[in-house]
C-alpha positions as CSV (number, residue, x, y, z in Angstrom):
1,X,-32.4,24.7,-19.1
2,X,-31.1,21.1,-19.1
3,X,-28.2,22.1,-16.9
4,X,-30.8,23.7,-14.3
5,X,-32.8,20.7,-14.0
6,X,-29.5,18.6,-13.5
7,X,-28.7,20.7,-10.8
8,X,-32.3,20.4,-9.4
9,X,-32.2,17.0,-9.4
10,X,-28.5,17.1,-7.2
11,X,-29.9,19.5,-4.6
12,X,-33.0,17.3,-4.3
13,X,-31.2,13.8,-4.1
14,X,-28.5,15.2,-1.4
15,X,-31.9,16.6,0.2
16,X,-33.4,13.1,0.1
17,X,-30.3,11.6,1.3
18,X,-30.0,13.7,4.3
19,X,-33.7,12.5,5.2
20,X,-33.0,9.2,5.0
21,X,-30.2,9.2,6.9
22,X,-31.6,10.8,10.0
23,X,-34.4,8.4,10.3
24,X,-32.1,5.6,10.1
25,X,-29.9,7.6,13.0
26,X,-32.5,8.0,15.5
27,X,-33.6,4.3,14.5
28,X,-30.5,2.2,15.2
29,X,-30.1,4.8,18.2
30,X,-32.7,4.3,20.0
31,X,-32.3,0.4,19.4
32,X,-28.6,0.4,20.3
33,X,-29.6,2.1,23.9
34,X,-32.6,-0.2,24.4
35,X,-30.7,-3.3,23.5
36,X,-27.0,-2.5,24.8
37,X,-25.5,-3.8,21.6
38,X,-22.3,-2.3,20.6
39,X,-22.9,-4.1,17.0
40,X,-26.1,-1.3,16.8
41,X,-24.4,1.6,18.4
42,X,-21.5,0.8,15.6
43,X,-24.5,0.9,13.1
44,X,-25.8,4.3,14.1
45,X,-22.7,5.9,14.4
46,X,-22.2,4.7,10.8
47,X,-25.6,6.6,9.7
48,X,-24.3,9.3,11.7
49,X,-21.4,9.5,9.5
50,X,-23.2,9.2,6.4
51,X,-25.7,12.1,7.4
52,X,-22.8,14.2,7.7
53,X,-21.2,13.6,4.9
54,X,-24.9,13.9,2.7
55,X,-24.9,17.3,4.6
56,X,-21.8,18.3,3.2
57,X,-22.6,16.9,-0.1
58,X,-25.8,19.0,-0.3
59,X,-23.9,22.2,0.6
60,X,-21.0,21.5,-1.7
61,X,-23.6,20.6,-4.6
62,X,-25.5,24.1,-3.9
63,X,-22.5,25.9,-4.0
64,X,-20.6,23.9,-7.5
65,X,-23.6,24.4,-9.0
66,X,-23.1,28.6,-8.6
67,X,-21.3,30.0,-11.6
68,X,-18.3,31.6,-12.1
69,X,-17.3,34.8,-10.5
70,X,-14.7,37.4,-10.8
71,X,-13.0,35.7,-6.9
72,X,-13.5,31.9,-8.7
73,X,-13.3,32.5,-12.9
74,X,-13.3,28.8,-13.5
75,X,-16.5,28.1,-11.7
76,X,-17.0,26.4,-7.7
77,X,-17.1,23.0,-9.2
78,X,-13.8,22.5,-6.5
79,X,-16.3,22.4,-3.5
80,X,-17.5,18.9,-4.8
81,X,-14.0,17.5,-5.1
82,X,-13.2,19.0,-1.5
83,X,-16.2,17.6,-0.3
84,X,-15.7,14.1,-1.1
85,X,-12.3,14.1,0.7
86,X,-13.8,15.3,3.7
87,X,-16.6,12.5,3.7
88,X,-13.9,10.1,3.2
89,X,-11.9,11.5,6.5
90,X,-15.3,11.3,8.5
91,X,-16.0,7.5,7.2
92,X,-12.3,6.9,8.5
93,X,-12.7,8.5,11.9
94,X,-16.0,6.8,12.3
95,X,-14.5,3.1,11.6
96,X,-11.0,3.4,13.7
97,X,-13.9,4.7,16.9
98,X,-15.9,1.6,15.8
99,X,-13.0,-0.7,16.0
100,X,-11.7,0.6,19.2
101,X,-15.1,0.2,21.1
102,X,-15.9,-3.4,19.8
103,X,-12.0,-4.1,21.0
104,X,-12.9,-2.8,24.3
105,X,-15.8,-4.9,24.7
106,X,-13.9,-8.5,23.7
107,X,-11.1,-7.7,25.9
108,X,-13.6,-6.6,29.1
109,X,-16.8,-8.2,28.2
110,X,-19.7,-7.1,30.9
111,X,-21.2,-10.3,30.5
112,X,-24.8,-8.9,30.2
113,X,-27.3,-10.0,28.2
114,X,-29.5,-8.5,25.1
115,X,-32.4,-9.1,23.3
116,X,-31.6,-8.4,19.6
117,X,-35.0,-8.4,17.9
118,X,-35.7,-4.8,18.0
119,X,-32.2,-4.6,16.3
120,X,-33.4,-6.8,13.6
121,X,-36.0,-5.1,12.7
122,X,-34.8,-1.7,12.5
123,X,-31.8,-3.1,10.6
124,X,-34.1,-4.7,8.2
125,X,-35.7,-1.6,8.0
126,X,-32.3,0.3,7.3
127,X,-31.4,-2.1,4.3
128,X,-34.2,-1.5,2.7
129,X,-34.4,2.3,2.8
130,X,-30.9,2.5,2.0
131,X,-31.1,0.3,-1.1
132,X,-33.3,2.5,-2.4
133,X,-31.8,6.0,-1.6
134,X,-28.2,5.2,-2.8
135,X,-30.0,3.3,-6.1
136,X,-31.3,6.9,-6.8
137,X,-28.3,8.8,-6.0
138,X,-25.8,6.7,-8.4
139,X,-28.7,7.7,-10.9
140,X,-28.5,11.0,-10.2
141,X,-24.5,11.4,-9.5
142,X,-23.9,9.2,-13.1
143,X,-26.2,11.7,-15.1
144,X,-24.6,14.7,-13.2
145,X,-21.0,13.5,-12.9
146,X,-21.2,14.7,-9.4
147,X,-18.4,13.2,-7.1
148,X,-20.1,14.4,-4.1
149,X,-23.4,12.6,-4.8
150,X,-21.5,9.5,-6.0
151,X,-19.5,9.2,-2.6
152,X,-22.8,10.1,-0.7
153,X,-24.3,6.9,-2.7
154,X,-20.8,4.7,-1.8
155,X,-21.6,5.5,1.6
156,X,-24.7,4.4,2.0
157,X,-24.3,1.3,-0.2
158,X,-21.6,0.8,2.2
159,X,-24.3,1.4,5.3
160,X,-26.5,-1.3,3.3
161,X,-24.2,-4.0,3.7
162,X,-23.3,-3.2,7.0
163,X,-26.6,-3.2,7.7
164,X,-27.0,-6.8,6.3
165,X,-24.7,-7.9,7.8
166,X,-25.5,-6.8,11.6
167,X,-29.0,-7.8,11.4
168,X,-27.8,-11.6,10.6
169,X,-25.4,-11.5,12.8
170,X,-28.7,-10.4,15.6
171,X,-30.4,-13.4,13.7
172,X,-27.5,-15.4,14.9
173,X,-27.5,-14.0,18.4
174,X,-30.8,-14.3,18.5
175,X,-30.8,-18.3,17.6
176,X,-27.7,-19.1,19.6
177,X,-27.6,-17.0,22.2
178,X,-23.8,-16.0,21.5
179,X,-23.5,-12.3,22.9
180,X,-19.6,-12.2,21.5
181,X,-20.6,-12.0,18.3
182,X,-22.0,-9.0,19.1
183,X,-18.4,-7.2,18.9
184,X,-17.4,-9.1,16.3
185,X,-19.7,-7.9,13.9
186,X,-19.1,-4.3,15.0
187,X,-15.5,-5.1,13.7
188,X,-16.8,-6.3,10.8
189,X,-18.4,-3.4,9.8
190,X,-16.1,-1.2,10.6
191,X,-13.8,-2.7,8.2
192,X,-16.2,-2.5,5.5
193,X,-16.5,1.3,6.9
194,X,-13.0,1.7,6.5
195,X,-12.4,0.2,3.2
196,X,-15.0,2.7,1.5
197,X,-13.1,5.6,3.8
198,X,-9.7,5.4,1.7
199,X,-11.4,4.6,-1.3
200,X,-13.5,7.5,-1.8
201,X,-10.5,9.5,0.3
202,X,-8.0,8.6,-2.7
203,X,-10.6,9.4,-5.4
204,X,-11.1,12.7,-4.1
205,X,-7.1,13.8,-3.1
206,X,-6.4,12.9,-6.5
207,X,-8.8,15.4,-8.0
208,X,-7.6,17.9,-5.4
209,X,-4.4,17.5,-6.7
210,X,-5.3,17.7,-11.0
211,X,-4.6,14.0,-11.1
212,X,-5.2,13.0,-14.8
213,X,-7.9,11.1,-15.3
214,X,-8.1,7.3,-15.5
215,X,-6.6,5.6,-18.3
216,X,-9.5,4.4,-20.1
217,X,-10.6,8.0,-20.5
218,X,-7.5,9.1,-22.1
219,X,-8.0,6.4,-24.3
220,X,-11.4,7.7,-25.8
221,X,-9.6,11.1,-26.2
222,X,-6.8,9.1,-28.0
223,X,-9.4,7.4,-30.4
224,X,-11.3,10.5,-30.9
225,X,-8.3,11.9,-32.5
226,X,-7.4,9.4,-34.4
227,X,-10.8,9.7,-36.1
228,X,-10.2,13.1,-37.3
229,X,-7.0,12.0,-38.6
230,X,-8.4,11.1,-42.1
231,X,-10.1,14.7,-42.2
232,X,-6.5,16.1,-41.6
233,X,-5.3,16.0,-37.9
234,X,-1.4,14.7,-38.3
235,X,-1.2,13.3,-34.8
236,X,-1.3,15.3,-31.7
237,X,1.1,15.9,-28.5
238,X,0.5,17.1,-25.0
239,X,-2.7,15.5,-24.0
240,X,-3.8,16.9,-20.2
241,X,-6.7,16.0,-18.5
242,X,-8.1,16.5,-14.9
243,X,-11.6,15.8,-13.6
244,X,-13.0,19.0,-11.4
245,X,-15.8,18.3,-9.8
246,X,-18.6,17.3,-12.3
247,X,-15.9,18.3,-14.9
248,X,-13.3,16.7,-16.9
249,X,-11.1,19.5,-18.2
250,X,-8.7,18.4,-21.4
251,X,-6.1,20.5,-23.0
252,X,-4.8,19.0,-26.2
253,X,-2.1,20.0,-29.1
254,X,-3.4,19.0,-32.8
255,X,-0.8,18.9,-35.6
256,X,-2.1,20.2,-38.9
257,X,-0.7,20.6,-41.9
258,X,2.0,23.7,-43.1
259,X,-0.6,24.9,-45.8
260,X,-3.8,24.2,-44.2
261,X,-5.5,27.2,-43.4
262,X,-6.4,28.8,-39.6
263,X,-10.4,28.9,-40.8
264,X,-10.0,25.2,-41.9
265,X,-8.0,24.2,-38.6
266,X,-10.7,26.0,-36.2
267,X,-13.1,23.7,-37.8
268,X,-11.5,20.7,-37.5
269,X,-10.5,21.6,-33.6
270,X,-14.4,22.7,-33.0
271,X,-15.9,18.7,-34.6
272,X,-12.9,17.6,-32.3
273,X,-14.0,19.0,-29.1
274,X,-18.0,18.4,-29.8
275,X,-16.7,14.7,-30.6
276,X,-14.8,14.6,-27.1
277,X,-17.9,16.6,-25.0
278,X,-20.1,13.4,-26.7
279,X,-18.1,11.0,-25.9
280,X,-17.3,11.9,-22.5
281,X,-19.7,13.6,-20.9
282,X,-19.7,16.8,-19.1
283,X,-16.5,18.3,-20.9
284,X,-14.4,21.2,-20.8
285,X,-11.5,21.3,-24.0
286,X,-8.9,23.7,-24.9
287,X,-6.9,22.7,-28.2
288,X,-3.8,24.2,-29.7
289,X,-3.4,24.0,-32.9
290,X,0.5,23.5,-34.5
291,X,1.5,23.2,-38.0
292,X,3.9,20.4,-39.3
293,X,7.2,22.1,-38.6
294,X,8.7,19.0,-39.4
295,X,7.5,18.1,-43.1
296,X,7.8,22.4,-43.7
297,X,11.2,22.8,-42.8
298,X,12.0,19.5,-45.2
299,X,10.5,21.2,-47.8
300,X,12.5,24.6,-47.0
C-alpha cells in the first residue's frame, strides 16, 4: 500500500511538472517574439527542454513503477536510469543551440531596439513557479529515490536561476539601455544549462553502466557489518553495489564461523539486510554466507 502511494505521488509530481513547464513555455515565448530578445528566446527554449525531459520522466516513472515480468524479471526500474541520461543529452543540445545563437547575435548585432519589461515580468513569474515545482519534486524524488524526478527537479532549479538571472539582466537593460547584454546573458545561461547537462548526464551513464554507488554509501554498508560482528559475522569480502533506478542493489559475502549453524547464519544474514534496507533506503540485498575456512583447516 505504501509503495502504491509512493508511486502515486511520482506520476502526479512528473504530471505537475509537465504543467508547469508549458505555461512557463508559451510565457517566455510569446515575450521573446514580442520583445526580440534572444536572452528570452534562450529562456523558452530552456522550458522547452525541461518540458521534455518532465515528459519523459513521467513516462519512465509510469513504466519503473510496473512490476516484474517474465520479458524484464528484475523489474522496469532501468527506464528511470535511461531516462535521466536522455534529459541530460536534451539539456546539452539545448545549451550548445543557445550559445551558438547569442554568438551570432554579438558578432552581427541588428542594432534594434527592445523593450524588456514584459520579459521581466514573465521571468519573475517563471522564478517563482519554478521555485515551487522543483521544491516539491526533490520532496517527492528524495522519498521515492527516483532519478528521473530528481533530474526533472535539477532541471528546473537550473531554469530558476536562469530565470533570475535573465530578468536582472532586463532590469539592467531596462535602466541602462545596454541591448548587448542581451546576448550575454543568453550565454550566461546557457552555461548554467550546460553545467546541469553533464552533471545529470554522468549521474545517469553511470547507473546505466552498474557503477557502484558513491563512497559514502559503501561506507554505511561497511559499518552495518561491523555491527553484527559482535553477534558473530567474522568480517565479510566481496561487497557489490549498484543503484537501479529507485534501487540500490547490494550483493555481500558474510564470514561465519566453521561450527555455526545454516539456521543461525540465515538469521544473522536476515537482521543484516533489514539493518542495510533501514539504513539505506529503498534496498535490494543478496548475502552469501561462507564459513571460516581459514581458522577450520588450522584446526584440521
Amino acid at each position: 500500500m505504501c509503495s502504491m502511494n509512493i508511486n502515486s505521488q511520482k506520476k502526479f509530481a512528473a504530471g505537475f511538472s509537465i504543467f508547469s513547464n508549458a505555461t512557463i513555455i508559451v510565457l517566455k515565448i510569446i515575450a521573446g517574439i514580442l520583445s526580440g530578445s534572444i536572452s528570452i528566446i534562450s529562456e523558452a527554449i530552456h522550458s522547452l527542454s525541461d518540458m521534455l525531459a518532465s515528459v519523459i520522466a513521467y513516462f519512465s516513472v509510469m513504466r519503473s513503477s510496473e512490476p516484474a515480468d517474465k520479458e524484464h524479471p528484475f523489474g522496469h526500474a532501468r527506464y528511470e536510469d535511461m531516462s535521466g541520461f536522455i534529459e541530460g543529452l536534451l539539456i546539452i543540445f539545448a545549451a550548445f543551440f543557445i550559445i551558438i545563437e547569442a554568438g551570432k547575435k554579438l558578432i552581427f548585432p541588428s542594432g534594434v531596439e527592445f523593450e524588456p519589461l514584459l520579459g521581466i515580468y514573465v521571468m519573475l513569474f517563471a522564478v517563482f513557479a519554478n521555485m515551487f515545482v522543483s521544491s516539491y519534486l526533490f520532496k517527492i524524488a528524495k522519498k521515492s529515490e527516483s532519478i528521473a524526478l530528481l533530474a526533472d527537479a535539477e532541471h528546473l532549479r537550473t531554469d530558476m536561476i536562469s530565470s533570475l538571472g535573465v530578468m536582472l539582466g532586463l532590469v539592467l537593460i531596462k535602466l541602462t539601455g545596454y541591448q548587448i547584454l542581451d546576448p550575454i546573458i543568453a550565454l550566461f545561461v546557457a552555461a548554467l544549462i550546460l553545467r546541469t547537462g553533464f552533471t545529470i548526464t554522468k549521474t545517469a551513464l553511470n547507473n546505466l553502466l552498474d557503477g557502484s554507488l558513491p563512497e559514502e554509501s559503501v561506507k554505511l554498508i561497511e559499518e552495518v557489518i561491523d555491527d553484527f560482528k559482535e553477534k558473530g559475522v567474522i568480517s565479510f569480502k566481496n561487497i557489490k553495489s549498484r543503484q537501479v533506478g529507485a534501487y540500490k542493489d547490494i550483493e555481500i559475502t558474510l564470514i561465519f564461523p566453521s561450527e555455526m549453524t545454516i539456521l543461525a547464519c540465515h538469521d544473522i544474514c536476515d537482521m543484516v539486510e533489514e539493518k542495510l534496507k533501514e539504513t539505506l533506503g529503498n534496498t535490494r540485498v543478496v548475502i552469501h554466507a561462507e564459513p571460516d575456512c581459514k581458522k577450520h583447516a588450522n584446526k584440521i
